[in-house]
TIMAR-204488 format. One record per residue (C-alpha): residue number from 0; residue in one letter; chain; y, z, x. Coordinates in steps of 0.05 Angstrom, whole numbers. Each point is the difference from the previous one (the first is absolute). Layout:
# TIMAR-204488
R | NUM | A | A | Y | Z | X
...
//
This chain:
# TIMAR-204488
R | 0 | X | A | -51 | -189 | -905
R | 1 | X | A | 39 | 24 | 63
R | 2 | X | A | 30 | -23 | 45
R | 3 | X | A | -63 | 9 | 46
R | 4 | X | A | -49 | -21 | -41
R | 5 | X | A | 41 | -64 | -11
R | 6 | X | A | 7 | -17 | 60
R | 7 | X | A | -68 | 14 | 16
R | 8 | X | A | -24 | -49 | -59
R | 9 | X | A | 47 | -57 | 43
R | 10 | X | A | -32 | 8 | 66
R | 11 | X | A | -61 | -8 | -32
R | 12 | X | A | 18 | -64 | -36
R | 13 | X | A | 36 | -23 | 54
R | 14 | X | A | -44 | -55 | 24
R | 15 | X | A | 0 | -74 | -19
R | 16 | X | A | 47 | -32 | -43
R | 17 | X | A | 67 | 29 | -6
R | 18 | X | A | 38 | -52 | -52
R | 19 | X | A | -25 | -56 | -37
R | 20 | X | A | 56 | -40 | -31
R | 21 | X | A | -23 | -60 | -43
R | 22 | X | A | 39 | -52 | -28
R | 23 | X | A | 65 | 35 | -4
R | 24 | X | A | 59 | -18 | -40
R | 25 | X | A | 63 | 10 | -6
R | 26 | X | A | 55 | -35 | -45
R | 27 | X | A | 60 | 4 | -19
R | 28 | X | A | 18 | -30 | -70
R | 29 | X | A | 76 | -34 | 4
R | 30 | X | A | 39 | -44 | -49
R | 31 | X | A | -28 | -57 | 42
R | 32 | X | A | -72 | 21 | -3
R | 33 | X | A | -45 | 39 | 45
R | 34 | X | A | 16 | 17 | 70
R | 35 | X | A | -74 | 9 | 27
R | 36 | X | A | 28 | 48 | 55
R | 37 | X | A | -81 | 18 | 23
R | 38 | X | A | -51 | -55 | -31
R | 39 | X | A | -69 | 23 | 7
R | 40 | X | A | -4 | 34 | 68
R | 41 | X | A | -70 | 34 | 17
R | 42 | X | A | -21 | 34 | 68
R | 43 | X | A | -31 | 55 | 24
R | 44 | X | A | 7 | 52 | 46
R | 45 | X | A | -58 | 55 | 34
R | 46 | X | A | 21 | 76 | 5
R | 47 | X | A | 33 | 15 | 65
R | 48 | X | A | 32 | -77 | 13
R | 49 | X | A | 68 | -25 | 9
R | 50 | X | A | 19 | -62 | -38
R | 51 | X | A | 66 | -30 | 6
R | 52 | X | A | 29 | -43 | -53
R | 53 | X | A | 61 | -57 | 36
R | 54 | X | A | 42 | -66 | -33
R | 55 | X | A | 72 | -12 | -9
R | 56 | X | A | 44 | 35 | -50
R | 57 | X | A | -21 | -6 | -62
R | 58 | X | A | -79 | -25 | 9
R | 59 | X | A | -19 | 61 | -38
R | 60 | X | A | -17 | 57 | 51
R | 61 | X | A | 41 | 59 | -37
R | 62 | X | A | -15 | -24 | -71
R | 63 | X | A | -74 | 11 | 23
R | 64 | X | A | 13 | 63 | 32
R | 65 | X | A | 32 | 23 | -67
R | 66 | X | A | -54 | -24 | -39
R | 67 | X | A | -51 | 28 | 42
R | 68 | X | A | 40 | 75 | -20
R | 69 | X | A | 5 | -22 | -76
R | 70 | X | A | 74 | 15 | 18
R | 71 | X | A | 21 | -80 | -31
R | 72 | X | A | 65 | 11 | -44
R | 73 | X | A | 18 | -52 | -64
R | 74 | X | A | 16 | -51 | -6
R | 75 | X | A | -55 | -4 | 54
R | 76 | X | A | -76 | 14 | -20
R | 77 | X | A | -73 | -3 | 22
R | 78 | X | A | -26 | -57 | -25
R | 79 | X | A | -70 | 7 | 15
R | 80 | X | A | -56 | 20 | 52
R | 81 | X | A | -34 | 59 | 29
R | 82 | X | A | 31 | 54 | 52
R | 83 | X | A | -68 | 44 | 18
R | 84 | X | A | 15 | 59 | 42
R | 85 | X | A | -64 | 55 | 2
R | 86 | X | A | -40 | -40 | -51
R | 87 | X | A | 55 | 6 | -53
R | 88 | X | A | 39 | -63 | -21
R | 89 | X | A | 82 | 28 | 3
R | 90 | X | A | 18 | -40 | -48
R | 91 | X | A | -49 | 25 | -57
R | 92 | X | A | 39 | 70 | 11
R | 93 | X | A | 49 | 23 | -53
R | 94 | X | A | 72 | 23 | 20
R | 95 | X | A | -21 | 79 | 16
R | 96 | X | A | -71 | -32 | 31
R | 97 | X | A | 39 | -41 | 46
R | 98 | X | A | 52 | 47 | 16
R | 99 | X | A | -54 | 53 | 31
R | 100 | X | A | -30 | -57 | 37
R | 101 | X | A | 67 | -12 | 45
R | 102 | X | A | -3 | 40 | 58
R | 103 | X | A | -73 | 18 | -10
R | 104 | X | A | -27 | -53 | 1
R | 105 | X | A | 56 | -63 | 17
R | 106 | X | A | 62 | 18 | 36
R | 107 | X | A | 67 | -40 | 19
R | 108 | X | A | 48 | 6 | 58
R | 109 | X | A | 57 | -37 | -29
R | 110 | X | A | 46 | -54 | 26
R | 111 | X | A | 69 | 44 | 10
R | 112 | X | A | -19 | 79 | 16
R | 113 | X | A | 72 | 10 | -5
R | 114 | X | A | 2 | -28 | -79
R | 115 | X | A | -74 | 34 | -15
R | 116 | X | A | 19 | 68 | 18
R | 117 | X | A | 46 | 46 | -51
R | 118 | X | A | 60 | 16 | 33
R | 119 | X | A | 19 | 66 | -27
R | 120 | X | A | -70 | 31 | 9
R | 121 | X | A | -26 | 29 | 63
R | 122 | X | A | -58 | -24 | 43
R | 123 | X | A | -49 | 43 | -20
R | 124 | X | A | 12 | -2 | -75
R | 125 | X | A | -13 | -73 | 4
R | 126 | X | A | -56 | 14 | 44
R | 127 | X | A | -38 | 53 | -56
R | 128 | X | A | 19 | -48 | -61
R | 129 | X | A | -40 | -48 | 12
R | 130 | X | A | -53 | 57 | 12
R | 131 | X | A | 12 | 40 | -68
R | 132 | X | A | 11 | -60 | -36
R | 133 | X | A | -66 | -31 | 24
R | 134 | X | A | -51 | 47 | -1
R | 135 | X | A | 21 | 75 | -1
R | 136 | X | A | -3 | 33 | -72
R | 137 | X | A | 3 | 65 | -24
R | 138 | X | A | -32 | 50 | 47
R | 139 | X | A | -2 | -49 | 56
R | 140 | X | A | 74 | 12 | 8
R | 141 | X | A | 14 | 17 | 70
R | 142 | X | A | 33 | 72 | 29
R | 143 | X | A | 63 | -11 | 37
R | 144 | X | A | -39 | 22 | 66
R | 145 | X | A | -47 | -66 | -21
R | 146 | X | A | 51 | -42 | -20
R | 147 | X | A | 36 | 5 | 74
R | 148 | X | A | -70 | -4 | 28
R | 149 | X | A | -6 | -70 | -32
R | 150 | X | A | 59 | -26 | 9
R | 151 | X | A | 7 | 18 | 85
R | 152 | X | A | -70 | -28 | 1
R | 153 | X | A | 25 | -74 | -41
R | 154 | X | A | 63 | 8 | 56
R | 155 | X | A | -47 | 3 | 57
R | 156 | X | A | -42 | -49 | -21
R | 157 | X | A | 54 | -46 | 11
R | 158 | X | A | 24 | 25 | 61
R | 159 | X | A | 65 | 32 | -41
R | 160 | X | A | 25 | 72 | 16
R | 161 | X | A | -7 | 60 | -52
R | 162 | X | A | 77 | 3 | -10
R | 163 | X | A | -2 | -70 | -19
R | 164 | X | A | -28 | 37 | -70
R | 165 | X | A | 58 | 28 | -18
R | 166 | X | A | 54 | -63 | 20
R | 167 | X | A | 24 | -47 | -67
R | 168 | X | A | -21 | -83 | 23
R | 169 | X | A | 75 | -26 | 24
R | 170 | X | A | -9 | 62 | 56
R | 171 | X | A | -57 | -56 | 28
R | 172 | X | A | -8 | -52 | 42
R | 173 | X | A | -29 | -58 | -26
R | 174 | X | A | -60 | 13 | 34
R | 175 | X | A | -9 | 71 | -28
R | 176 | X | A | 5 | -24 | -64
R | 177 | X | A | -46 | -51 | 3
R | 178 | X | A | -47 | 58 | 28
R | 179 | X | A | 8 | 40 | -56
R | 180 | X | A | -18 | -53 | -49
R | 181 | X | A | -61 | -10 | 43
R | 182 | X | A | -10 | 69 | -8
R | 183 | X | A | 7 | 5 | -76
R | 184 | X | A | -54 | -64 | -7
R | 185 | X | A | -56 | 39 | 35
R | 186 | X | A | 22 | 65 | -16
R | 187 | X | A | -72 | -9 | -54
R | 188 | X | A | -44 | -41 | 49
R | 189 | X | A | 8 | -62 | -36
R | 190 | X | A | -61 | -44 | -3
R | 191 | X | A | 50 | -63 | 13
R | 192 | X | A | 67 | 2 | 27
R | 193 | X | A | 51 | -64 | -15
R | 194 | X | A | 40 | -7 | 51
R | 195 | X | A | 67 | -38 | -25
R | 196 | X | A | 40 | -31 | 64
R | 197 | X | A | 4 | 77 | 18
R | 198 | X | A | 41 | -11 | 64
R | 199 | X | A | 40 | -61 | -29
R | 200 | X | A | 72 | 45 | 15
R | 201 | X | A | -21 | 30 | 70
R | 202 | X | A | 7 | -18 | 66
R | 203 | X | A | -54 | -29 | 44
R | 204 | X | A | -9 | 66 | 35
R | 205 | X | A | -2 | 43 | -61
R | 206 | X | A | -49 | -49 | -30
R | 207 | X | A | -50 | 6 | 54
R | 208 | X | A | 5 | 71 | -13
R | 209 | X | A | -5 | 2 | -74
R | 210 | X | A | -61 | -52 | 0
R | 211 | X | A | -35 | 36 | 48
R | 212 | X | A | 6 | 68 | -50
R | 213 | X | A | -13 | -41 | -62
R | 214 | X | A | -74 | -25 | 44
R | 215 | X | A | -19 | 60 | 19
R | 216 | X | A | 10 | 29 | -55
R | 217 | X | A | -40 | -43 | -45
R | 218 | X | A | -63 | 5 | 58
R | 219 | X | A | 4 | 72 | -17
R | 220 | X | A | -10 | -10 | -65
R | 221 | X | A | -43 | -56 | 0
R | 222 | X | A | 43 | -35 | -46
R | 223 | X | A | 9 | -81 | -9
R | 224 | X | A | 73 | -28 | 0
R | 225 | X | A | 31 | -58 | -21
R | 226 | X | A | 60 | -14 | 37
R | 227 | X | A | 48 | -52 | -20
R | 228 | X | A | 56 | -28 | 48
R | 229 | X | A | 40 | -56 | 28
R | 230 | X | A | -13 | 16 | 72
R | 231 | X | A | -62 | -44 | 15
R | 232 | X | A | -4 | 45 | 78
R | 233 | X | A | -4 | 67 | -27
R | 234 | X | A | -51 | -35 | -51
R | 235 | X | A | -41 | -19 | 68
R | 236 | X | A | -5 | 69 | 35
R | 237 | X | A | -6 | 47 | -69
R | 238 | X | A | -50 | -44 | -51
R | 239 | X | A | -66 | -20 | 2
R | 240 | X | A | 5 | -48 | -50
R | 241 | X | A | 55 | -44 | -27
R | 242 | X | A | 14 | -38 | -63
R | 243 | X | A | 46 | -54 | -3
R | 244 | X | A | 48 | -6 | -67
R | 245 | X | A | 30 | -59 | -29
R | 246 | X | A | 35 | -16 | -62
R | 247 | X | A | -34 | 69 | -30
R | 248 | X | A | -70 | -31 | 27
R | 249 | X | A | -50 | 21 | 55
R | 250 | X | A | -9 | -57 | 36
R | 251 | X | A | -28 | 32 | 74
R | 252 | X | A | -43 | 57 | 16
R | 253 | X | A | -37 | 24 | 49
R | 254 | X | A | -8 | 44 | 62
R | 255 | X | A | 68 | 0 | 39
R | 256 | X | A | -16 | -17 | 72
R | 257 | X | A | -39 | -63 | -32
R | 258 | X | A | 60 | -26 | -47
R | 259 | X | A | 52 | 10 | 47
R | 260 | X | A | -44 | -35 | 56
R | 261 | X | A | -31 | -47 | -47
R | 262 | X | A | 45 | -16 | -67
R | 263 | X | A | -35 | -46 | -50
R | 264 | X | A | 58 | -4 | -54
R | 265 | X | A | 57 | -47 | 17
R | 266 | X | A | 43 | 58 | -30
R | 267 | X | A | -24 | 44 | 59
R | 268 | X | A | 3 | -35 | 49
R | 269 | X | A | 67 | -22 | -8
R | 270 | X | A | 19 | 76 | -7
R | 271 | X | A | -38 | 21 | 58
R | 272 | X | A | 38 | -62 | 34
R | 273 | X | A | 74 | 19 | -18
R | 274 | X | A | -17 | 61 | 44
R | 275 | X | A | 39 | 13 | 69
R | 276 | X | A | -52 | 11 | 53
R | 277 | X | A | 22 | 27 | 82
R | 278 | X | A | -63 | -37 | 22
R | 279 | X | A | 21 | -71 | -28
R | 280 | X | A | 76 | -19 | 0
R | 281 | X | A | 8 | -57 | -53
R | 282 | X | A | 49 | -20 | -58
R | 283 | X | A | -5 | 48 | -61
R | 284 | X | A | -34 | -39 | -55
R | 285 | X | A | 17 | 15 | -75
R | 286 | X | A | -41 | -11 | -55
R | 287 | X | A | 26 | -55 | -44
R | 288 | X | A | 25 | -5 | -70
R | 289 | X | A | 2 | 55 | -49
R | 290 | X | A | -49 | 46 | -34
R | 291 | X | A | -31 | -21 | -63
R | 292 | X | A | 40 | 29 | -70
R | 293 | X | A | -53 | 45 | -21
R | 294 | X | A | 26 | -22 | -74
R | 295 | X | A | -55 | -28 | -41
R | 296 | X | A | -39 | -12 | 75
R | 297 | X | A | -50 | -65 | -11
R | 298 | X | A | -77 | 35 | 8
R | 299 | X | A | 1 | -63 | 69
R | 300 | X | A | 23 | 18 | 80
R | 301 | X | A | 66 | 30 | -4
R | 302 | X | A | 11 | -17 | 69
R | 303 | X | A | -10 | -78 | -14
R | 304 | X | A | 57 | 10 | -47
R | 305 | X | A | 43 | 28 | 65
R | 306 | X | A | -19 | -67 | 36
R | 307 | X | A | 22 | -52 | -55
R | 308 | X | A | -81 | -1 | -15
R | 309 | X | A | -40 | 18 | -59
R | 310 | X | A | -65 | 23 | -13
R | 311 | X | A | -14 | 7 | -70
R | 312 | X | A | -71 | 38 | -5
R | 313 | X | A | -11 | 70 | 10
R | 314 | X | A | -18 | 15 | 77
R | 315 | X | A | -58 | 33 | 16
R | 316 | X | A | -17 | 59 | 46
R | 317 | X | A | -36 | -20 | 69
R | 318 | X | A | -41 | 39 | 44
R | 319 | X | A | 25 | -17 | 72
R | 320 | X | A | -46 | 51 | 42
R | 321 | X | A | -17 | 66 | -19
R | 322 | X | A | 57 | 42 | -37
R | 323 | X | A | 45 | -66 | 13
R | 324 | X | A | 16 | -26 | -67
R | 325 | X | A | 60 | -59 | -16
R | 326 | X | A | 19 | -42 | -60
R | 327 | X | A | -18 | -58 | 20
R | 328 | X | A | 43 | -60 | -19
R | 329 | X | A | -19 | -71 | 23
R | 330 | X | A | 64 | -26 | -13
R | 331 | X | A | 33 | 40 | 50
R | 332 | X | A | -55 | 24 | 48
R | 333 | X | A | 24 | -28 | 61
R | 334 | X | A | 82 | 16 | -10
R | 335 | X | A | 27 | 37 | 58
R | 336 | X | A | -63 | -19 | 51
//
């Protein structure tokens, strides 16, 4: 198939549901027993959508994102549930199956550009690896007059300069390189594009700049993303929807504007509420205690266990309004109001 007629056969299937993750887990198997780093998360996302993924360190969010790219290393492993991109469950794939899949059909824009990029090979061999690796085989190898076609087009698409394709990644700003890994991800019009805290190392200006690339982008392609990050304002103006991690569990989701205006979970709103605001001058408020050990997790509230509380029973998924889900905990429903 080429590249054409692949891209073709996207746009034509590019309409409802992007991802459907069910019951995903991850664990990681210790001396102590079994860190349950993601413990049967399920959403789902429609084609063209933003989703962004927020909790403290360590709730989860880039074991998920990993998972979601079968790209979870021992002594970590999938421990069950369903990634479906495009009809096609990820984690049925073998190795090669899977491999072809990245950047065709799931892509990643890592945490650190600067550690994700090789440092002793120019731009725009990075740039036609992932293309030659991924899809291009025997007579669909490239000329050199295609090759530099490509790869100015991948630049501009990013708003990066030809020369850039001929610099090495410490001749960069941060910035640029977090362009060109941009560039890379949707260099094969990726039917989802995971996002991983891609402007964690920039400054605020540069990461206006870069988020605004990384959105267009993905309208052009009509493309879902999953974005995970810490900073619950660039959440607001970039996602449609946002999921709320704890202890490796889902425990909020639902269209943005309505959990950050309306937060059900005592988890969120205590996040949304250690916030500084101009509007509303007022004493920072932290969120108390420490995260649950994810080691040998009880199937109860892990948040209860953050309070000195306990809620032994599993807790069930609510339907708050439409799209607006929570785990809803009677033990410690009203915390935080």
């Amino acid at each position: 198939m080429t590249t054409k007629q692949k891209a073709s056969s996207k746009s034509a299937s590019n309409s409802g549901l992007g991802i459907d993750v069910k019951d995903l887990k991850v664990h990681y198997d210790t001396p102590d027993g079994v860190v349950k780093a993601v413990d049967g998360v399920s959403f789902s996302l429609r084609q063209g959508e933003r989703m962004a993924l927020v909790g403290e360190s360590g709730s989860g969010k880039s074991t998920l994102a990993m998972a979601l790219m079968r790209l979870t290393r021992a002594p970590g492993r999938i421990a069950g549930g369903q990634v479906i991109v495009g009809g096609q469950d990820m984690l049925d794939l073998d190795e090669e199956e899977m491999r072809l899949q990245r950047l065709n059909e799931v892509a990643l824009v890592p945490q650190g550009a600067m550690n994700s990029l090789n440092p002793v090979m120019k731009i725009k061999n990075q740039l036609l690896d992932g293309l030659y690796d991924h899809q291009l085989r025997g007579d669909d190898k490239m000329s050199k007059e295609d090759q530099i076609q490509v790869v100015e087009k991948l630049l501009d698409a990013v708003d990066l300069a030809p020369g850039v394709a001929e610099m090495y990644p410490h001749e960069l700003s941060g910035g640029m390189k977090q362009r060109v890994a941009i560039a890379i991800a949707t260099s094969m019009q990726p039917r989802i594009i995971v996002a991983d805290e891609p402007t964690s190392a920039l400054d605020v200006v540069v990461q206006r700049n870069v988020m605004q690339t990384l959105g267009r982008l993905q309208e052009g392609l009509h493309a879902s993303i999953i974005l995970i990050g810490h900073d619950m304002g660039l959440v607001a103006q970039f996602s449609d929807h946002v999921g709320v991690m704890y202890a490796g569990r889902l425990v909020e989701v639902g269209p943005v504007k309505t959990v950050f205006k309306s937060p059900k979970h005592p988890y969120t709103r205590l996040l949304i509420k250690s916030l500084p605001t101009l509007s509303n001058k007022k004493e920072f408020i932290g969120i108390p205690g420490l995260p649950a050990t994810l080691l040998n997790l009880p199937e109860g509230c892990a948040f209860c266990l953050r309070i000195g509380k306990e809620t032994p029973t599993k807790i069930p998924w609510v339907k708050v309004e439409k799209d607006h889900f929570i785990q809803e905990c009677k033990t410690c429903a009203n915390y935080g109001n």
